[in-house]
N, C-alpha and C positions, 0 to 999 in steps of 0.2 A: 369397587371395580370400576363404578363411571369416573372418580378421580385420577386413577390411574392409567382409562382410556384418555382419557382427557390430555394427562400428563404427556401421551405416547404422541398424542394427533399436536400437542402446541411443541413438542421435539421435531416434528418432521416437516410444520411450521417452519421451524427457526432453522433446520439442518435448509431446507429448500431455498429459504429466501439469502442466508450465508453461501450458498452455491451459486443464486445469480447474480450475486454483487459479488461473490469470488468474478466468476465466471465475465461480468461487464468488467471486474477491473485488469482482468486478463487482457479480453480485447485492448481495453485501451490503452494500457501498457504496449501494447503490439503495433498498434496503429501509429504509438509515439517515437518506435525506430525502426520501422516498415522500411527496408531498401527501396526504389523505385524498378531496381534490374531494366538500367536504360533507357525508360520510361515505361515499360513493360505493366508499372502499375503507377497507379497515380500517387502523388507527395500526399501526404497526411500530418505526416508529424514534420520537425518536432514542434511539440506543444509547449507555449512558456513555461521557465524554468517554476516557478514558484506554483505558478496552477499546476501542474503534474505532479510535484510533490505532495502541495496539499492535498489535492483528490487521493493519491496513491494511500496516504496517512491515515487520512479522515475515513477510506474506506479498507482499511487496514484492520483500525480500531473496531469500528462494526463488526466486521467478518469476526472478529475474535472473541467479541462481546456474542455475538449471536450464539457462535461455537459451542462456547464454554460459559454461560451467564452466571453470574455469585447468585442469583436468584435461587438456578435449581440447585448449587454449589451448596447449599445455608438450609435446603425445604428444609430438612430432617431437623435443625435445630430452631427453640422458640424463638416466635418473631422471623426466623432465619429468611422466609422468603422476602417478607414483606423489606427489610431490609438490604437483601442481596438485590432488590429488584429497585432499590432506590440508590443504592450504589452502581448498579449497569446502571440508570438513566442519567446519575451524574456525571458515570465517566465519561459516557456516549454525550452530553450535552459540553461539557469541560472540553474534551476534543475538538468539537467540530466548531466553539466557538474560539479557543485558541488558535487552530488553522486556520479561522476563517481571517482572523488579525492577522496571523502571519502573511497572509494572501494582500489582504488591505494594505498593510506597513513597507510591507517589500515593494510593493507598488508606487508608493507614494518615495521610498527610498531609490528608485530607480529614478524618478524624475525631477528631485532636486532636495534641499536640505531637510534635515527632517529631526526634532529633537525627542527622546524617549521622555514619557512621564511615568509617577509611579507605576500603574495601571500597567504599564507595559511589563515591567517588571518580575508584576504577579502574575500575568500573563504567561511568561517565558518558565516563571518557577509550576504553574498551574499544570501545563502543556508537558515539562519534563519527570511531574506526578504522575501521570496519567500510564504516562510509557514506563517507565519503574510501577508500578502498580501490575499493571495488564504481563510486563516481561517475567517479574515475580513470579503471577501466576499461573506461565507456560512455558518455561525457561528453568526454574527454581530459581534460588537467593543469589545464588554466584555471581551473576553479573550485575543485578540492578544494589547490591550489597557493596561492591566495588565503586558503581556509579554514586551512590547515595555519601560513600566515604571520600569522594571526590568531592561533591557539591561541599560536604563541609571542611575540606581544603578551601573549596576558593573564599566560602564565605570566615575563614578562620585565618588565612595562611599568613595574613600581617604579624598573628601571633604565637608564631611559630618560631622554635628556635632555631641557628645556625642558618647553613646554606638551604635547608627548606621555605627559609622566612619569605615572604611573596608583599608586592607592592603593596600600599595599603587599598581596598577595593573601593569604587565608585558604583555603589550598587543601582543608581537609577541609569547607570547609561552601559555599565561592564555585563550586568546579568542579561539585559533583552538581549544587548548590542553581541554579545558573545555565545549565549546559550540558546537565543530562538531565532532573533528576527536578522540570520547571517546566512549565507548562500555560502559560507566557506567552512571554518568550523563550527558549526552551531549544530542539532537536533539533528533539522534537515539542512545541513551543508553538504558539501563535496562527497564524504563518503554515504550518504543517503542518495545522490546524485550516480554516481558511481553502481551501485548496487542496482538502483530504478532502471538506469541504460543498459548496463551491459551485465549484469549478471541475472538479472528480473528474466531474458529469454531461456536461460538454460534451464534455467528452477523448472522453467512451463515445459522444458524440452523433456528431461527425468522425468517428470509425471506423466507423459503422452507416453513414452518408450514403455513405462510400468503399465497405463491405459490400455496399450493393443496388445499386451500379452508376449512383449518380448522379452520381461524379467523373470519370468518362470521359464519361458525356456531355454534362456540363459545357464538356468542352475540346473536345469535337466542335462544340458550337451554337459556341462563342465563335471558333472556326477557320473556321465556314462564316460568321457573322457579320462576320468581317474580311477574307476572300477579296478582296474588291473594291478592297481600300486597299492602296497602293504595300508596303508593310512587309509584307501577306500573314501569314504563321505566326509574323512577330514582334509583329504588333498580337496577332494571335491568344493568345500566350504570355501577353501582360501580361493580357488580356480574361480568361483561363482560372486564369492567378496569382491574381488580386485576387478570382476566387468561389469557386476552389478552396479558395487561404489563406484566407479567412473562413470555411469549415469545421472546417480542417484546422488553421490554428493552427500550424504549425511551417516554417522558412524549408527545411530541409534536406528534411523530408517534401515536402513544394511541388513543389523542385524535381526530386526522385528521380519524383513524383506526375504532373509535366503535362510535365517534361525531355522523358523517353525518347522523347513524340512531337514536342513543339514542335521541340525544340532541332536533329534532324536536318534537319526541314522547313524551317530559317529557313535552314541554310547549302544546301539544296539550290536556294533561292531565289535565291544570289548573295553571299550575305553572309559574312563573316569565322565560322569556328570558335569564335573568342575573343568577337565578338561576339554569336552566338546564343546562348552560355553567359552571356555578359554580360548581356543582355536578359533570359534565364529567370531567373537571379541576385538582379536587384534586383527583376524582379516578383513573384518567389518571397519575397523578404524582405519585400516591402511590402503582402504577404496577412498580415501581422502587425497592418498599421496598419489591415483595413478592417472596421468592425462586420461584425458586430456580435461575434464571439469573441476578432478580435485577439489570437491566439496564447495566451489564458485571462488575459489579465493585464487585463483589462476591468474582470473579476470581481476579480482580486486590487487590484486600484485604487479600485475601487466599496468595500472594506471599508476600506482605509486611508485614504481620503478622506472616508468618511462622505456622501459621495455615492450615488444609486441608477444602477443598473447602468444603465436607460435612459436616464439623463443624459449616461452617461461614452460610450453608442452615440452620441447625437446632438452631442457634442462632438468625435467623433475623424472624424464624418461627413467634415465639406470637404477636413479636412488629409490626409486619404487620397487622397480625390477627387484634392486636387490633385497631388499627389504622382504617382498613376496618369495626367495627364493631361500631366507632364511624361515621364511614360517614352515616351506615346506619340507627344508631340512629335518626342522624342530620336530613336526609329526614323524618325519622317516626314525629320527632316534626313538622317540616316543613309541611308536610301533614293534620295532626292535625291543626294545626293553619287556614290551608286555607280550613278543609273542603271535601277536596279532600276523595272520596269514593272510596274502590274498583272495578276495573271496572268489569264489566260483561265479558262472554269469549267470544261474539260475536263482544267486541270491541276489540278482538286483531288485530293489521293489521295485512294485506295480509301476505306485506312482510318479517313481522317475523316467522310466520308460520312455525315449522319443517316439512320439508318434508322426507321421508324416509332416502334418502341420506347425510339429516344431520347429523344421529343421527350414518351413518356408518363414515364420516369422521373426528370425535369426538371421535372414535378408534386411525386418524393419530394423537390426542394428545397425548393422554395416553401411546401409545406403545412407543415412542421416550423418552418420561420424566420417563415410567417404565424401558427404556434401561439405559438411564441416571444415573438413581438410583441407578442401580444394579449392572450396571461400577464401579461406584463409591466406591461403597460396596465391590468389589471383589479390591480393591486397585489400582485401574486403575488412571491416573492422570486425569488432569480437561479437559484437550487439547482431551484426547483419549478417554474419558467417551463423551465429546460434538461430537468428529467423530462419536464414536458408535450412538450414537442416531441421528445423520443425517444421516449415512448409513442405519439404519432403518426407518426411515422414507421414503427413496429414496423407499428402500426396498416394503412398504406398501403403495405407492402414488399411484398404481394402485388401488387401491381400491374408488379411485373418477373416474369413468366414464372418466371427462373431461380429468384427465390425460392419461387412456389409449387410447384414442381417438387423443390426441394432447400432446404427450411424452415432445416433446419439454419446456413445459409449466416449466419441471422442470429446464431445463438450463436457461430460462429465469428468473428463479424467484433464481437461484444460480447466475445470471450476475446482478441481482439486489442487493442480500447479497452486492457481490463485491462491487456495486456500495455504497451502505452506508457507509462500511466499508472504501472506500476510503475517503468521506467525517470524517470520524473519524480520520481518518490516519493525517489529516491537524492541528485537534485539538491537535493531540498528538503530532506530530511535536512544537507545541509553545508550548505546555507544557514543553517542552524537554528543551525550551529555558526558563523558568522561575525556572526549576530545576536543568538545569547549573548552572544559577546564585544564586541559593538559595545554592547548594553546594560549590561556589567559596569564597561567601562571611559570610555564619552562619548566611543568617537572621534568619532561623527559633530561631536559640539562643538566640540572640539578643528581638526578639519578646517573647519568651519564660520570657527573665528576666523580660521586661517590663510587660508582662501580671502580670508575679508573683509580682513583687514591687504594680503593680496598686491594685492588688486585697487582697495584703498585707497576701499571702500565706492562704486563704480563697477560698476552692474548689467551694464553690457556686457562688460566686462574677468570680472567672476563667471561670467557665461552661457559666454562662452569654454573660461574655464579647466574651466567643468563639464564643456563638451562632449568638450573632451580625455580628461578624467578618464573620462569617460562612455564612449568611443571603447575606451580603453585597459581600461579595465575588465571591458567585452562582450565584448571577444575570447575567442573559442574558446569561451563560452557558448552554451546554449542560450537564446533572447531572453526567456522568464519566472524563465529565474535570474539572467541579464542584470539585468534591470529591476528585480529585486528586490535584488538586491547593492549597486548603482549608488544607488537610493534612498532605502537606510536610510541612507548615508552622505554624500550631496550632498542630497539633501532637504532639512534643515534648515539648508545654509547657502542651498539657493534662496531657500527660506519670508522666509527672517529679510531679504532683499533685497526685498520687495514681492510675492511673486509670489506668488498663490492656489495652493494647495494642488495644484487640479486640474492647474494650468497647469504646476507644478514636475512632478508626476508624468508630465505626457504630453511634457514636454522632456526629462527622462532616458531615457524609453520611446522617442525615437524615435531618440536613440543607441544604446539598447541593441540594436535593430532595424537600425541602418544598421551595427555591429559585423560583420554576417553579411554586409556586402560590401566593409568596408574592409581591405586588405590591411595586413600581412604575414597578418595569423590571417583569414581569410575564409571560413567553414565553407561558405556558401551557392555561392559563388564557385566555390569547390575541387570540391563534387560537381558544379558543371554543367560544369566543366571536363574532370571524368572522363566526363562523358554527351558533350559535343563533340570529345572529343579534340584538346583545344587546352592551351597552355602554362596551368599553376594561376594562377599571378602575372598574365601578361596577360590574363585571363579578369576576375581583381578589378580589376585597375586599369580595364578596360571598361567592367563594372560600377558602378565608382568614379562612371566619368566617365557614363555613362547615368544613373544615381539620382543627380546630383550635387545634385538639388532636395531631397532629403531632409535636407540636413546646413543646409538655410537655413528649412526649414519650421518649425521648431521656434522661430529667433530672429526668425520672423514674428509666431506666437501669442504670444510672448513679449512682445513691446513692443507686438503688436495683439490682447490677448487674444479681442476681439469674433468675429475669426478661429473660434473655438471655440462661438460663441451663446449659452452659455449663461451663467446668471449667476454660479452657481458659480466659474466661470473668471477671474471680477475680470472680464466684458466686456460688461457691461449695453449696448447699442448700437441704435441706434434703425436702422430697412429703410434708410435712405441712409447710415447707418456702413457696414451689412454688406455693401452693393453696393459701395461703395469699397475695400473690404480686397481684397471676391472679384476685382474689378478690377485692382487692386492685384498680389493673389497669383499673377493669370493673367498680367500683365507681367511680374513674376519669372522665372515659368515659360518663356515665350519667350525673353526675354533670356538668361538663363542656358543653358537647354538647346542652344539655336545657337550659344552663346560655347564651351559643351563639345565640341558635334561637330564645331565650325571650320568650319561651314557654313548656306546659309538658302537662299536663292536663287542664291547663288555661292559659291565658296570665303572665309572672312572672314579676313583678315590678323592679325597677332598686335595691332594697335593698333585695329582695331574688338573684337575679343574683349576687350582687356584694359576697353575703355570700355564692352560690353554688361554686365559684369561689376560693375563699378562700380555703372552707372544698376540693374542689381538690388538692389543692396545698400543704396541706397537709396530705393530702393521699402520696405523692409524697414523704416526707422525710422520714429518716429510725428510726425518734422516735413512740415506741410504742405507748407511753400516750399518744402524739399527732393521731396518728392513731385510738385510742377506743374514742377520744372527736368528730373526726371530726364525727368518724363512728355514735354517737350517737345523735349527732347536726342534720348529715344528714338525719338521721334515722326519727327523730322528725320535719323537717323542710316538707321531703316527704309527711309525715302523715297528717300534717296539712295543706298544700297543695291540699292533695287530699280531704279530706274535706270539705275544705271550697269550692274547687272545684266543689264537689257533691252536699253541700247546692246552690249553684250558678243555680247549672244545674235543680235545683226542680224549681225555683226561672221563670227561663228565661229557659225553655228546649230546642225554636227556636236556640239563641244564640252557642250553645256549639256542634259541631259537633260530630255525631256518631263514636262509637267507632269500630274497627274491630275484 
């Protein structure tokens, strides 16, 4: 019993002191793109580039070590602690003394020549162990498996055959000079830099919103909002996904975040295990796609594009939209099929219930995303528009009871920001190292030629083969290292086929996004399958088939970039283009999503699905003719559908479930 008090008191130890090095690396994260508002508050930052990195890194590593130590990871097996507690001290000492060279080297490379020795070297390789070790085991295999298949690219690629074959390497000067001690591609380069400024504010912004209690009431209005529709706590799910995930940013948070209540609620209603997991699943993953945060890769997009952040919000507007508009078709069929009635307002539970104070902390959304807005609007940058609206929020937190009552609540749920935020920090680190090596050696070129020879300079045959790649790639990812892996590498062979910049980025981005429900790796999938307690596998494949509009949205904007509005996108479009697309997009939507559930108004056969399937796909390309055939196929296919539907229902009227 006193080992196991013991055990509990050095946990609350290590959780406390990971909360106030979350918590200081918050702060200073804060303080290093602080606005001044005029002079309103004094200048702070920014802080040198390579000191902010290092410190962010160095106290990255800790927070995660602290978290999660291989110590208690190992008690249970011999030796295991003694072991696991020598492995935290080496990786915790390997880290901070690699950073600390990084800090050294950069220093001395900033103020005149400077040559690497071996030392440096191992250095650089020591420092990209540490982050592949720690990402391994908080991330899974996925990425730091990818990264590890890169390192032995650069250290191989001389003997490699064909157009893969890579210079011969200079390992005392290509390994530091490229994978550590670089401010541009290396570990901590640009996209490390990138992430630390402008996306580090929003991560802390998510976790304050979830802190004052505005994320539960979120999923309460959107559950008393949908009561009335046949789907009930499954419309509910997607309504509270699609505003949660634009805080929240992450598909697996999502569903751990609005699961625990939808997801019981939806099969207490009549529906399948697999299918209320399936529902929380893809609307949990497609709170990635909806501004304005879009899981932070917004922000990382808005920098590689050269785009501003409010462009890349009012470009990813519809393709959300529709996306969400197809999940909740999916349920409307789904409903229909099993029956499922409106429920009465006596069966709403307790616990969704608004109560007063929901409906005032549902004010801390809106004022922080109207601050946001208006930031942005007034030319403010991404980094200083995200401060502003957590400073308002901080601002307005009194307004929940709980917070003035127990202040604190805010530092704790700012040491939690931190806390995530460090776990991202690990991803990005091995991304750093697969973008070393991607710039050392020109895969993405290389990948590029080959894409184009395989598809024999054919943009629909490339889009495919990216989607694959894209598919394959995200698995087991987190969707902002997804997105970024996926696009240093298929990027430039989109670009080089016609496609705008923007338009390549947000057609990788919403594979890397649909990764979190396509099965065998389906992270989003798998945890609402542990909240339903339904099989893992048939939870994705549910999934699969409910979000099945995700995987056609993309080679929408793709041949209709107008889809997107903006000009940037290559889709300059006059009001009767964009009515036609949105027109266009919401045929899709139907056709497809009834050809998924094998249902509309009656059960559909395998040869009405296979032909609704079709006439979607061709809604999708930019030939007219083909567009007024599907439109009229379709037109005629519904008709008679319904028809024969209604003669059926005079026929058998027990058989055919009420309408609402």
């Amino acid at each position: 019993m006193s080992n196991e008090h013991q055990a509990e008191k050095w946990s609350a130890r290590r959780r406390l002191l990971a909360g106030l090095l979350a918590l200081a690396m918050a702060l200073f994260g804060l303080a290093n793109a602080l606005p001044t508002y005029g002079g309103l508050l004094p200048r702070i930052g920014p802080f040198q580039t390579e000191l902010l990195r290092a410190v962010m890194f160095a106290a990255a590593v800790l927070i995660v070590l602290l978290l999660k130590p291989f110590s208690v990871h190992w008690r249970g097996r011999r030796f295991g602690f003694a072991a696991g507690l020598l492995l935290d001290g080496a990786l915790a000492v390997t880290a901070l003394v690699t950073l600390w060279q990084f800090y050294q080297v950069m220093a001395r490379l900033n103020t005149g020549l400077f040559f690497f020795e071996t030392h440096h070297a191992w250095t650089a390789l020591a420092g990209a162990a540490v982050f592949i070790i720690l990402c391994w085991r908080e991330w899974g295999a996925a990425l730091p498996l990818f990264a590890l298949l890169c390192l032995l690219y650069l250290l191989t690629g001389q003997y490699w055959p064909g157009p893969l074959q890579t210079a011969p390497l200079d390992f005392l000067s290509d390994v530091p000079g490229d994978l550590w001690f670089n401010l541009g591609k290396g570990i901590l380069g640009t996209i490390a830099g990138i992430i630390l400024l402008t996306v580090f504010p929003f991560i802390l912004l998510g976790g304050m919103l979830e802190g004052t209690g505005a994320g539960m009431s979120l999923i309460k209005a959107s559950y008393n909002l949908m009561r009335r529709f046949r789907g009930g706590p499954a419309h509910a799910a997607i309504a509270a996904s699609s505003l949660f995930g634009a805080m929240s940013g992450g598909a697996v948070a999502n569903v751990v975040g609005t699961g625990v209540l939808t997801i019981p609620a939806i099969v207490r209603r009549g529906f399948k295990p697999s299918f209320a997991g399936g529902v929380e699943a893809s609307a949990s993953a497609g709170g990635q796609l909806m501004p304005p945060i879009m899981g932070a890769a917004a922000l990382v997009m808005a920098d590689f594009t050269g785009v501003s952040y409010l462009t890349i919000i009012v470009a990813a507007l519809l393709p959300a939209l529709a996306y969400y508009a197809s999940l909740f078709i999916a349920v409307m069929f789904e409903a229909r099929k099993l029956g499922v009635e409106v429920a009465d307002a006596g069966e709403l539970d307790r616990q969704m219930r608004m109560a007063p104070q929901d409906w005032v902390n549902l004010v801390l959304v809106v004022l922080p995303v109207a601050a946001l807005i208006a930031a942005l609007l007034k030319g403010m940058s991404a980094a200083g528009a995200g401060i502003t609206a957590l400073l308002v929020l901080v601002a307005a937190s009194p307004l929940n009871p709980a917070i003035r009552r127990q202040p604190w609540r805010l530092l704790a749920a700012l040491a939690e920001g931190g806390c995530n935020f460090a776990k991202l920090l690990l991803a990005v680190g091995v991304i750093g190292v697969i973008t070393a090596v991607l710039g050392t050696t020109n895969l993405p070129g290389q990948v590029a030629q080959l894409i184009g020879g395989a598809a024999d300079q054919m943009l629909l045959l490339t889009l495919i083969m990216a989607a694959f790649a894209s598919l394959l790639l995200g698995m087991g990812m987190p969707t902002l290292p997804a997105y970024l892996t996926i696009i240093l590498i298929l990027g430039p062979s989109l670009q080089s086929f016609g496609l705008a910049a923007l338009t390549a980025h947000m057609f990788v981005f919403y594979y890397g996004v649909a990764s979190n429900i396509t099965p065998p790796v389906a992270l989003a999938s798998y945890a609402a399958a542990a909240i339903a307690r339904a099989s893992p596998f048939a939870t994705a494949v549910t999934a699969t088939r409910i979000g099945a509009v995700v995987f056609v949205i993309p080679f929408m904007f793709a041949f209709n970039p107008e889809l997107l509005i903006v000009g940037e996108a290559g889709g300059e479009a006059s009001a009767w283009e964009l009515v036609a697309v949105i027109l266009r997009t919401l045929g899709l939507i139907y056709l497809l999503s009834s050809a998924a559930t094998a249902y509309d108004v009656r059960p559909l056969a395998g040869p009405e699905r296979l032909l609704r399937v079709v006439l979607a796909l061709a809604l999708i390309t930019p030939l007219a003719w083909l567009h007024w055939s599907a439109w009229l196929t379709g037109l005629a296919c519904l008709l008679l559908h319904r028809l024969s539907g209604h003669r059926a229902g005079r026929r058998k009227p027990s058989l055919e479930p009420g309408e609402s």
